[in-house]
C-alpha positions in Angstrom: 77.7 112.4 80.0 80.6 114.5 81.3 81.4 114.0 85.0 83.9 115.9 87.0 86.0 115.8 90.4 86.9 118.1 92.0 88.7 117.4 95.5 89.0 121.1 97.4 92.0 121.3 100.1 95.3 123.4 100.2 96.7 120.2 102.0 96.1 118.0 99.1 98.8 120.5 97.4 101.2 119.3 99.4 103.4 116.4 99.6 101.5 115.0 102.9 98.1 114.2 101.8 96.9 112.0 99.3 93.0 112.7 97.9 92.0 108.9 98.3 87.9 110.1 98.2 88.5 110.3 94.6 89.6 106.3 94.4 86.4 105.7 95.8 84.2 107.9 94.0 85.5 106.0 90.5 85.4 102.7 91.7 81.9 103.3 92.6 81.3 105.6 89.7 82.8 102.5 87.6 80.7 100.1 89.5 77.8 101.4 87.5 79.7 101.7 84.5 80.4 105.6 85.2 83.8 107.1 84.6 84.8 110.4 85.4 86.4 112.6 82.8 88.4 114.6 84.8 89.7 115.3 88.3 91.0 118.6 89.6 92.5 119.3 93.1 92.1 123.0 93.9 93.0 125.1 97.4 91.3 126.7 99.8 91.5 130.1 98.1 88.2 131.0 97.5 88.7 132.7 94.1 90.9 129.8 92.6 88.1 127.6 94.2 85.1 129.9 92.6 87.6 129.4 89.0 87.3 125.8 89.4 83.8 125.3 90.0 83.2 128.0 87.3 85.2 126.0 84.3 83.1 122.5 85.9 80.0 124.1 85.6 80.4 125.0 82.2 82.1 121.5 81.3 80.6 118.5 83.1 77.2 117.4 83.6 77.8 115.8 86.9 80.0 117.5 89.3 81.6 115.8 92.6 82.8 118.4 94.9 84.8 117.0 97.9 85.7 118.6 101.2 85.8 122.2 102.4 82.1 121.4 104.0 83.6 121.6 108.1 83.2 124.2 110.5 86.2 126.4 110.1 86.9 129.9 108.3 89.1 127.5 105.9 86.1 125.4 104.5 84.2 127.9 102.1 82.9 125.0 99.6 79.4 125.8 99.8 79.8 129.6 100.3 81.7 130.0 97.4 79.1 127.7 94.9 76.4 129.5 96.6 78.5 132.8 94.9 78.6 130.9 91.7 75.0 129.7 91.2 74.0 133.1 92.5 71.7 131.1 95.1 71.6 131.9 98.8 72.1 129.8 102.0 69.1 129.1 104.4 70.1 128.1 107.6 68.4 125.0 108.7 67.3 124.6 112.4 66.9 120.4 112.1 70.5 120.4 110.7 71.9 122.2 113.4 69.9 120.3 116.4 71.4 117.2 115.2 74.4 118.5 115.5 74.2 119.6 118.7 72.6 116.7 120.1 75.6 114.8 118.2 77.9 117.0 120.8 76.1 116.5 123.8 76.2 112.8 123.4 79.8 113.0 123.4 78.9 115.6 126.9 80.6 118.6 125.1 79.0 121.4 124.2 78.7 122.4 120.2 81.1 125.0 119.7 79.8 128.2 117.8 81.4 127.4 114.4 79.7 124.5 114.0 76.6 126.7 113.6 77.7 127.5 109.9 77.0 123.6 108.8 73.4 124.0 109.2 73.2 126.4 106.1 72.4 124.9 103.0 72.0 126.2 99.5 68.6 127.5 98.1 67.0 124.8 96.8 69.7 121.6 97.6 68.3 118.0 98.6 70.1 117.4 101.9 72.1 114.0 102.0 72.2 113.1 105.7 75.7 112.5 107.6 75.1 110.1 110.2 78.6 109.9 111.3 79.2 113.4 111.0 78.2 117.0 111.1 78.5 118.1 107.7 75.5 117.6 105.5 76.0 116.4 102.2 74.0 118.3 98.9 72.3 117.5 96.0 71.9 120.9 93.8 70.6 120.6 89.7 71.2 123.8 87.9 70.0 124.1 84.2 69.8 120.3 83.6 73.7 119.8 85.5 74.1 118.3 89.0 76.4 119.0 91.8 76.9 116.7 94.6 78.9 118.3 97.7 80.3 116.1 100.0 82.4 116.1 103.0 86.2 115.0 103.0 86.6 112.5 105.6 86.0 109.2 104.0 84.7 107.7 107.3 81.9 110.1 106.2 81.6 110.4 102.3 81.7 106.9 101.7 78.6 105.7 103.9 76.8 108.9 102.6 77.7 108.3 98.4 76.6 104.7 99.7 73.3 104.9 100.8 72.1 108.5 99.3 74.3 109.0 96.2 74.5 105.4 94.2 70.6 105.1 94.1 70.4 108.8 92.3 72.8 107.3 89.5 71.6 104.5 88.5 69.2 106.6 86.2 72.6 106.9 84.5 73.6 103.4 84.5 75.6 102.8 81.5 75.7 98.8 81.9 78.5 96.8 83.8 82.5 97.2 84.1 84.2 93.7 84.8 87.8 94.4 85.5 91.1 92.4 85.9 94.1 92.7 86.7 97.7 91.1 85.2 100.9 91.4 87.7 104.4 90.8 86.0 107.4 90.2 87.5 110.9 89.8 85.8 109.9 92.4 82.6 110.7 96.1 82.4 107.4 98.2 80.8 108.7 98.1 77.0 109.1 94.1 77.0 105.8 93.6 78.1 105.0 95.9 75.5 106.4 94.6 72.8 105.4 91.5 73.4 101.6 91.9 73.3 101.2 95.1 71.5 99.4 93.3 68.6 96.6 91.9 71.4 95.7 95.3 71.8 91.9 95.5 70.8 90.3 98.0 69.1 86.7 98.5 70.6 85.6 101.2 73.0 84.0 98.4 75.1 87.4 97.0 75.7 90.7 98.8 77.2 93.7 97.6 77.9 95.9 100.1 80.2 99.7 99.1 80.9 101.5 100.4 84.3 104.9 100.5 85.4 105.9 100.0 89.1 109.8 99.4 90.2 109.9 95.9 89.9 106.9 95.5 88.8 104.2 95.8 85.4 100.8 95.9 85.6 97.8 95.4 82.9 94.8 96.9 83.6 91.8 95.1 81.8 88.5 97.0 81.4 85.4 95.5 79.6 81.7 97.2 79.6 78.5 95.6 78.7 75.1 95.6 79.7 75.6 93.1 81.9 78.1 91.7 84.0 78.3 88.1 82.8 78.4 89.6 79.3 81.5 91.7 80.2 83.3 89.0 81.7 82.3 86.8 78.3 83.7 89.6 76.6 86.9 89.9 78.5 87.8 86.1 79.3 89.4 86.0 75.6 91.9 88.6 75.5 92.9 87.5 79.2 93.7 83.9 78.0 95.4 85.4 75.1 97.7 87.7 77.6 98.3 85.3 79.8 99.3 82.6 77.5 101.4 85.0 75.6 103.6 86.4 78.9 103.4 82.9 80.6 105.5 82.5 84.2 106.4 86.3 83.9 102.7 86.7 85.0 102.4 86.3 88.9 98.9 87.0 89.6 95.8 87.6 87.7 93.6 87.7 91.0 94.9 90.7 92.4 97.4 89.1 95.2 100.8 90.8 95.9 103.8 88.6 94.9 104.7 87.7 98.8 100.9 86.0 98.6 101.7 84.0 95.4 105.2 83.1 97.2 103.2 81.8 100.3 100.9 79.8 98.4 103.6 78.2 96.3 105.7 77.5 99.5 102.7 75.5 101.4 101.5 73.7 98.1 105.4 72.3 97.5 105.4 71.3 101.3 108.5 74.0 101.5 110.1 75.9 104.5 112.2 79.1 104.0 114.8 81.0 105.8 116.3 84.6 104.7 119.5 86.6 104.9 119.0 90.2 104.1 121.7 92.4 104.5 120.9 95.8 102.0 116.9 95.1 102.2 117.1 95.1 106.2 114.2 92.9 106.7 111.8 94.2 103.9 111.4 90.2 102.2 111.3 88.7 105.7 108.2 92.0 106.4 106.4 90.9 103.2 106.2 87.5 103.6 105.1 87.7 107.1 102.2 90.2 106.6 100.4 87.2 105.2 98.5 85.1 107.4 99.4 82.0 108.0 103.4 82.5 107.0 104.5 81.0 110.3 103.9 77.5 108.4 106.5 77.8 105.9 108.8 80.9 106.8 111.0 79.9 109.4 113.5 82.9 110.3 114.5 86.1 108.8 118.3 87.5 109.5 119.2 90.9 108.7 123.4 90.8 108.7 123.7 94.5 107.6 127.4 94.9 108.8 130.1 92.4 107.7 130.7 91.7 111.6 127.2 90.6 111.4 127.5 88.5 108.1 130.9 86.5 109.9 129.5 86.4 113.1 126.0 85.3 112.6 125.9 83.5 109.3 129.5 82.5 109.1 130.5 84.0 106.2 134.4 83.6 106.1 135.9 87.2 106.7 138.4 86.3 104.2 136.0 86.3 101.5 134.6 89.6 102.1 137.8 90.9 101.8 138.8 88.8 98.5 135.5 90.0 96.9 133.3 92.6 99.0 130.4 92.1 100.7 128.2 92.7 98.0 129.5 90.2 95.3 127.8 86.7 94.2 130.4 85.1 96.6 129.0 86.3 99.8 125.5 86.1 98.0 126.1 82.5 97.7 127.3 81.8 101.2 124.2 83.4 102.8 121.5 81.9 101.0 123.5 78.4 101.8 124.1 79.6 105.6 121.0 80.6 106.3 119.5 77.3 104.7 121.6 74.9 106.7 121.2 77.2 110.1 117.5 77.6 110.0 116.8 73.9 108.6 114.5 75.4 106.1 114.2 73.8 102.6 115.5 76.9 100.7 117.2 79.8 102.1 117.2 83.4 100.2 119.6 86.1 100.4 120.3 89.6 99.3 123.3 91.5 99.5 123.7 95.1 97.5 124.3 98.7 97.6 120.8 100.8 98.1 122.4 104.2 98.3 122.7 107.3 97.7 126.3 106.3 98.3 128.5 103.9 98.7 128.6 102.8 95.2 131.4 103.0 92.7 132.5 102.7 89.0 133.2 98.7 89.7 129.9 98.6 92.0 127.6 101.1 91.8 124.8 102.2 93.5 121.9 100.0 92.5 124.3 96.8 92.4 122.6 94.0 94.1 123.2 89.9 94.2 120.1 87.9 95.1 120.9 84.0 96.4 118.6 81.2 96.2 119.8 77.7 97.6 118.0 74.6 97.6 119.5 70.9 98.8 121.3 70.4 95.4 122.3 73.7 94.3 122.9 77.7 94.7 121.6 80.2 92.2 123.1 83.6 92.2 122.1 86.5 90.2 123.6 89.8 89.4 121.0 92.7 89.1 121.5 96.5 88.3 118.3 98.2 89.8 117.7 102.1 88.9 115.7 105.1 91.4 115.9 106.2 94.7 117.0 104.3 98.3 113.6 103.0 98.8 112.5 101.8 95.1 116.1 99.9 95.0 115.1 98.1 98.0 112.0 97.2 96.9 113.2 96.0 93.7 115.3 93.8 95.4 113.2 92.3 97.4 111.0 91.8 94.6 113.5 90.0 92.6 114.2 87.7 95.4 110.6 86.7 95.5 110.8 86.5 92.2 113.6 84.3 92.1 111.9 81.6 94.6 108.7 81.8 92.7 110.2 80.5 89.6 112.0 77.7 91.4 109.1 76.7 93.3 107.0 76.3 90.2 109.7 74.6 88.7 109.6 72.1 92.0 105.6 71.5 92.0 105.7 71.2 87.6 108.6 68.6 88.4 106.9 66.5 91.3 103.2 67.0 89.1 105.4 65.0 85.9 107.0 62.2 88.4 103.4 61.4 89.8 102.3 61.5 86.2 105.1 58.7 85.3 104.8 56.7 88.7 101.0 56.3 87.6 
């Protein structure tokens, strides 16, 4: 079975809104062991629109048609499928005294465009909207379905919920079990070549690989006919993955790397302190939006200007003018500084160039020194990130995490062997 999306809005052609209905609908879809095979974002333009439903009613067997249901001159979903199926649109007096009972709930009074909602196509099933005004539809039309519904997800998803999901599971295809790899410390083509031969080679089992700045991703998809036998069929090739990428792997659970950080920090009995001065708080952000942080993450300095670096975390002036401020020197110093200062068991530090500029031959843009120091040592290391302002931020950030998550698995490894020879 073909099934289509189609997500109707000029806005979503712009670089301002993001069709996130969509997500839903194939997570849903995929619940059920559905996928979609296509998705097309189209305007408001009613003939570019009427195009678009035209090539999907000739294509898919199931059709998705997202937005374009509301009140103004704008939304002309319905009107122009009505156009398409050659169908017309009765007006439906209970649809519109909902609505305006909705309205004088709220004591306003239903404005008159809000009559056009209560039309619906010849022969539709109406899918209620109890948080909204616009109806939802069911239409068939020679053995292929079309389900309109409205845009706002605050109203789609509670209406594909309860009216939508019990229609499809006539088309149950069995169960998706998915899972998801996180890497950190490997560009795209080393994680490639390094389980390219794990690849398998049935239908029933997909392996997708994505790249992030900073970080890889491995997308692992099995379908059976039921969900314990999808996991059973899965488990393997995950044990093989993960053996075969090792600590590069952060999480196989879905957690973000600032989780994974947290949980190592309170398992080793750890306290950190950071000194940020090109990330400008974005490692102390991340490890803070986790709940429960305030037990292992002390402080968080941002020392952007060297006044700042020598006046806060003491960093001698004399060395940033020996080596620069973004050098493994002054690296060093802060991740040390900020350790002793705070009282924290390790203290992290980042000190780069972000861009656009700044940068030059000897340090260019992109150039970034990462500090980790613990009671008996200092680890520096030199990184050269690629992209924009924002992604070389985030890659630094990411290495820093990165950077105390190996050391604190080193730690708990290390204290697991001396219990094992004290015993």
């Amino acid at each position: 079975m073909l099934i289509g999306l189609v997500a109707v809005g000029s806005e979503l052609l712009t670089p301002y809104y993001q069709d996130t209905d969509s997500l839903f609908i194939t997570q849903r879809l995929n619940d059920l062991g559905l996928e979609p095979s296509f998705k097309i974002v189209v305007g408001d333009e009613p003939e570019n629109l009427k195009m678009i439903l035209q090539i999907c009613l000739d294509k898919a067997d199931l059709t998705f048609v997202v937005g374009g249901l509301g009140p103004t001159e704008d939304d002309r979903t319905k009107e122009t499928l009505a156009e398409v199926l050659q169908r017309k649109l009765i007006f439906h007096p209970e649809i519109l005294a909902r609505i305006e009972e909705r309205f004088e709930r709220r004591g306003m009074k239903m404005p008159e465009s809000n009559r056009r909602q209560a039309y619906i196509l010849e022969g539709a099933e109406i899918l209620p909207n109890k948080v909204g005004t616009a109806p939802g539809q069911w239409i068939e039309f020679d053995n292929k379905k079309i389900i309109l519904l409205p845009g706002p997800p605050r109203e789609l998803q509670p209406m594909f919920n309860e009216f939508v999901v019990p229609k499809l599971e006539a088309w149950r295809k069995g169960y998706l079990y998915r899972r998801i790899i996180k890497i950190t410390g490997l560009t795209e083509s080393q994680v490639e070549d390094k389980i390219k031969d794990l690849y398998p080679h049935s239908r029933d089992l997909r392996v997708t690989v994505l790249a992030y700045p900073g970080q890889i991703e491995i997308h692992l998809l099995s379908l059976a006919e039921k969900e314990s036998l999808a996991k059973e069929k899965l488990d393997p090739l995950l044990e093989a993955l993960t053996q075969r990428l090792g600590d590069n792997i952060f999480s196989t659970t879905g957690e973000e790397l600032e989780a994974i950080v947290g949980q190592l920090l309170r398992q080793s009995g750890q306290t950190l302190a950071v000194a940020e001065s090109c990330t400008g708080g974005l490692v102390g952000h991340r490890l803070t939006s986790i709940p429960g942080s305030s037990t292992y993450f002390l402080e968080g300095a941002v020392v952007y200007s060297n006044e700042a670096k020598i006046r806060t975390l003491n960093v001698p002036a004399e060395l940033i003018q020996q080596y620069g401020a973004v050098s493994s020197e002054v690296a060093k110093i802060l991740a040390e500084n900020i350790r002793l200062k705070s009282g924290a068991s390790l203290g992290l530090s980042i000190t780069g160039i972000a861009g656009p500029g700044g940068g030059s031959e000897i340090k260019p843009v992109g150039l970034v020194f990462t500090g980790l120091s613990w009671n008996s040592g200092t680890e520096v290391v030199r990184n050269l990130f690629l992209g924009g302002r924002e992604q070389i931020k985030f890659q630094s950030s990411q290495k820093a995490l990165d950077m105390l998550r190996r050391h604190l698995l080193k730690k708990i490894a290390g204290d697991k062997n001396e219990n094992f020879h004290c015993n």
